[in-house]
N, C-alpha and C positions, 0 to 999 in steps of 0.2 A: 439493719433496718433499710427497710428499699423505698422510696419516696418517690412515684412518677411525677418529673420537672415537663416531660411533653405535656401538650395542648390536654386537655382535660374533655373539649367541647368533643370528639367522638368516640367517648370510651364506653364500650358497657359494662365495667364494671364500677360503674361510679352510680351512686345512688344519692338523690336528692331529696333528704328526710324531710326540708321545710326551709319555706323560703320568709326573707324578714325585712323588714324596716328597720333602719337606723333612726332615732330622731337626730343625731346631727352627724351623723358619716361616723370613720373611724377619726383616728387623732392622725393629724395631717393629711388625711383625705375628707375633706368637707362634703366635696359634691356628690359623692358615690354615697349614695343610702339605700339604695336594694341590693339585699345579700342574699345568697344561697348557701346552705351548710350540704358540701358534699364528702358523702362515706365511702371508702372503698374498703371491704374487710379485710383485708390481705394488709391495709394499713394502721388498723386499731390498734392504741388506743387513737392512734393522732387521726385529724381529720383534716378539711378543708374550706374556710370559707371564700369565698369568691364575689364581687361584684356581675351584678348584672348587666349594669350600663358597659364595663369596661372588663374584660373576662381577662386582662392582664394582671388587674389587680386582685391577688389573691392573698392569703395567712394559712399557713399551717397552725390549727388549733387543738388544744385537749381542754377535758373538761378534770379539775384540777383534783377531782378524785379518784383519778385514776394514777398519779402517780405520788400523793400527797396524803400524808395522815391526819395533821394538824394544820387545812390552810382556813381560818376563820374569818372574812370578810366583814368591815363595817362601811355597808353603804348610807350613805346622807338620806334623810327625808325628801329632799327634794326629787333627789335620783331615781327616789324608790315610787314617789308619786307620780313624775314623768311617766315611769312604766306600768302604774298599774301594778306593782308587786306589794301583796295585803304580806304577803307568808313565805318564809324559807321556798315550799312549796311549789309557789309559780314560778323561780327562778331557775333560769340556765344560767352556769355560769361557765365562759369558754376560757383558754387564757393563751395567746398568742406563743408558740416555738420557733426560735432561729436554731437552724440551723446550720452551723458555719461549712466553709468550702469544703468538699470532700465529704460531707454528708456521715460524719459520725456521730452516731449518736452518743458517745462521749463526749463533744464538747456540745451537744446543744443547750440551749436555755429556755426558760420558760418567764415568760414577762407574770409577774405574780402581782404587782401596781394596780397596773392598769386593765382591768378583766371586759369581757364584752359579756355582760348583762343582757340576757334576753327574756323576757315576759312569755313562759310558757302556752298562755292562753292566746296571746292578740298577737303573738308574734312580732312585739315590737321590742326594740331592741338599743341598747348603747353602751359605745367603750368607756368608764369612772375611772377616774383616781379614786380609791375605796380610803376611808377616811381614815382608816391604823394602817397607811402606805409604809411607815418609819417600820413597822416591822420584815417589811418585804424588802426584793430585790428585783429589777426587771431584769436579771442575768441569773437568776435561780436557776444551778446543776439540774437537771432532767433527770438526773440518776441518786439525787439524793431525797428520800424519801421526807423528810421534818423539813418544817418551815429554817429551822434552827440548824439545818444539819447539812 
């Protein structure tokens, strides 16, 4: 898998599907709450979200159906009222990838905890601790399909 690490700001083939709000940043970045979700197809499934204030701050992201059979989320009422999410439906759900040095997609992971939740309609958006966290890992194989596996 190939992952452009150059600057992202003049490429064209990077496509900006929808840009979003955080209500409180990501987890240890508080300040930065305008995000951009950028595609590049040559990279899917993975993507990229990126800050807008600070274009250094970025995540490699997938949406956890693309490499997962069995990932079921329980988000809290509060989470789910903050966003405006009535229904499975409205929700995007992204899930942050490390990828370690030397960029093999065999050792990467996928944070499965802590998801960024996004409000398909308002585009507002935020990173949860999802409430059955005890069944997840934030170092989930990339290559292993079950939650369990």
């Amino acid at each position: 898998m190939k992952l452009a690490t150059e600057s992202l700001e003049d490429k064209e083939i990077w496509v900006k599907p929808i840009e979003f709000r955080m209500t409180k940043g990501m987890l240890g970045f508080p300040d930065d709450l305008e995000f951009e979700l950028l595609v590049n197809g040559e990279e899917l499934p993975f993507m990229w979200i990126r800050s807008k204030r600070n274009h250094e701050l970025g995540f490699i992201v997938i949406e956890p159906s693309e490499i997962l059979c069995d990932y079921e989320i329980e988000v809290s009422d509060d989470d789910a009222k903050a966003l405006g999410i009535e229904n499975a439906g409205d929700a995007l759900i992204l899930n942050i990838v490390t990828i370690r040095d030397g960029g093999d997609i065999e050792s990467a992971t996928v944070n499965l905890v802590a998801p960024i939740i996004l409000n398909r309609n308002s585009l507002l958006g935020k990173q949860v601790i999802v409430s059955n966290h005890m069944r997840f890992s934030t170092k989930h194989s990339i290559l292993s399909d079950s939650v369990n596996g």
